[in-house]
C-alpha positions in Angstrom: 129.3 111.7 86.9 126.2 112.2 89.0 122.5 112.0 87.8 120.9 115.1 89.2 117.6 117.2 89.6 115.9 119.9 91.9 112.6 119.6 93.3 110.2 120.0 95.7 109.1 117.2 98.0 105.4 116.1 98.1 104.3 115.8 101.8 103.8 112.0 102.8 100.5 113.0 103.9 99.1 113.9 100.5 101.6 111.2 98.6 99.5 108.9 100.5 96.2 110.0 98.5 97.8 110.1 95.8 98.8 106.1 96.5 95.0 105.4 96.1 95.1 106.1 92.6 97.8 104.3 92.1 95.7 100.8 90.4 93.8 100.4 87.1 96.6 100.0 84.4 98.1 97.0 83.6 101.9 96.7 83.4 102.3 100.2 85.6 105.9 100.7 87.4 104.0 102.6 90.1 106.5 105.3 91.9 106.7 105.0 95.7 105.8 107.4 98.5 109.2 108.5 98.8 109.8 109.4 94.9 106.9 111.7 94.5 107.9 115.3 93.8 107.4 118.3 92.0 110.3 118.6 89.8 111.7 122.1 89.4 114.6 121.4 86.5 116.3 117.9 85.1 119.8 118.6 85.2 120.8 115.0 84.0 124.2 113.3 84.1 127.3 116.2 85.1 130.5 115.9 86.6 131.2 116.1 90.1 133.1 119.8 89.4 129.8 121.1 87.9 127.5 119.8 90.4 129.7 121.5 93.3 128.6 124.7 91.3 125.5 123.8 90.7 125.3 123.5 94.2 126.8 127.0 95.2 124.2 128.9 92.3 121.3 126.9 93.3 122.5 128.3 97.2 121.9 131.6 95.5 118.8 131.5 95.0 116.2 134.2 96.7 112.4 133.0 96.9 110.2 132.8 99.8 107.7 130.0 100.7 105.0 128.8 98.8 101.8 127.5 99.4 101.1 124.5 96.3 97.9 122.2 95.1 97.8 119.3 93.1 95.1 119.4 90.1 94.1 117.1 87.2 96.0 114.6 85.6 97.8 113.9 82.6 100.0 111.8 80.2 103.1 112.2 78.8 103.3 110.8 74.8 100.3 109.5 72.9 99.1 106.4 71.7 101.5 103.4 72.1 104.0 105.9 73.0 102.7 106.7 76.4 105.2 106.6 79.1 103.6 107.8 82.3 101.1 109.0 84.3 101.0 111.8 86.3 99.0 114.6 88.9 99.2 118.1 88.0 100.0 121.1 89.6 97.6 123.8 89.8 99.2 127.0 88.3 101.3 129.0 90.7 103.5 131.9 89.7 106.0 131.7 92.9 107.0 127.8 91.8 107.4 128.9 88.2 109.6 131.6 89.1 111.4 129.0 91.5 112.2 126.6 88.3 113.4 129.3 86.1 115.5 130.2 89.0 117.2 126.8 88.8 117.3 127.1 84.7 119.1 130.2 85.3 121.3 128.0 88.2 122.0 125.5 85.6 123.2 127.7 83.0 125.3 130.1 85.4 127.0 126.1 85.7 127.7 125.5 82.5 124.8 123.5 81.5 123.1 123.7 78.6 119.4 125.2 78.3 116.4 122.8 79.0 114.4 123.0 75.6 111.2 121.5 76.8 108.5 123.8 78.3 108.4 123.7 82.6 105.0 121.4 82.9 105.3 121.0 86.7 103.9 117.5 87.5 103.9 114.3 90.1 104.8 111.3 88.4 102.5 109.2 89.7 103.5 105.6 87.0 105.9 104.8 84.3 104.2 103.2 81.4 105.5 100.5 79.4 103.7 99.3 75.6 100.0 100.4 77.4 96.7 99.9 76.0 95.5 103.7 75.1 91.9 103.1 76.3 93.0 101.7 79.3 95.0 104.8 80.1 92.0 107.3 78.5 90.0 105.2 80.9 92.7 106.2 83.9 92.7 109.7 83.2 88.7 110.1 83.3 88.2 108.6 86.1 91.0 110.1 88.2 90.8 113.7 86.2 88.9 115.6 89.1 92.3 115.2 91.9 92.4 117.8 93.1 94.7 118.0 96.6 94.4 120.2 99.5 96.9 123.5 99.3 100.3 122.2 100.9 102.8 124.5 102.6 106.5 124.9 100.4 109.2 125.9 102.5 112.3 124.4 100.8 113.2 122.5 97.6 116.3 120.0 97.2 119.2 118.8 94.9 118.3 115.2 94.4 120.4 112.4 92.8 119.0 109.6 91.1 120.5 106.2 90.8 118.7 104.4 87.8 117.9 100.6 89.2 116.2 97.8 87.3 112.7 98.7 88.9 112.9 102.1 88.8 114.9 105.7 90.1 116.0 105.7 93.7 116.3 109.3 94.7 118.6 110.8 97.4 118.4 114.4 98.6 122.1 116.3 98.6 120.8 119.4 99.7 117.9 121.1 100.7 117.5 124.6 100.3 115.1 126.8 102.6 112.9 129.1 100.8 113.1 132.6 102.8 
């Protein structure tokens, strides 16, 4: 079994800004440079047989390059069950055809449907037992972010190894957009 996800990859140049917002709450697993992305659909825990054709649908897909911006921020749960942090993407109709592109790769595989509505985000913290005004306090003083526009010209197949301090993510393929 193999723990996977697409996504596209956040330039280190802007991952860097985003870095400097990366203080403020207490008890914050803070995500690295390297593990900021723009995921395009969770495909969780499949066998190796399904993630070869996962592979050969995602392969499939036709979408040209996209041009992306980060805006806002947000949190995912409420009260004490907040569980991150995150930078939003400003709305783009190319990079939400790109995810249901993958939802359709993912069910042309055999997986099942993702239920959840496509909120495309950076993870910027995982939250454990937070104070609520602390975070409230977060999110107003960092809710103008708002990036410069960054050039898309692929997406990847990730695999993520769960690790006592957090995900490790590993690209398996990249796929150019064209």
């Amino acid at each position: 079994m193999i723990r996977l996800f697409a996504a596209v990859a956040v330039p280190p140049e802007l991952g860097a800004v985003l870095q400097a917002r990366q203080s403020g709450l207490a008890g914050a697993n803070w995500r690295p440079l390297e593990a900021f992305h723009v995921t395009l659909r969770f495909f969780g825990e499949v066998r190796e047989d399904v993630a070869d054709d996962l592979h050969l649908e995602l392969e499939r897909i036709a979408a040209g390059p996209m041009t992306l911006e980060l805006e806002g921020v947000g949190a995912f749960g409420e009260g004490p069950d907040l569980h991150a942090v995150w930078a939003g993407v400003k709305e783009n109709d190319s990079l939400r055809r790109l995810a249901k592109a993958c939802e359709t790769a993912a069910r042309r595989s055999g997986l099942k449907a993702e239920a959840r509505a496509y909120r495309p985000h950076v993870t910027l913290a995982y939250l454990k037992r937070p104070d609520p005004g602390e975070v409230a306090a977060w999110l107003s003083a960092n809710g103008l972010l708002k990036s410069p526009p960054f050039d898309v010209k692929s997406f990847g197949l990730y695999s993520s190894l769960l690790l006592s301090g957090g995900s490790r993510y590993q690209p398996e393929q990249i796929y150019r957009l064209r």
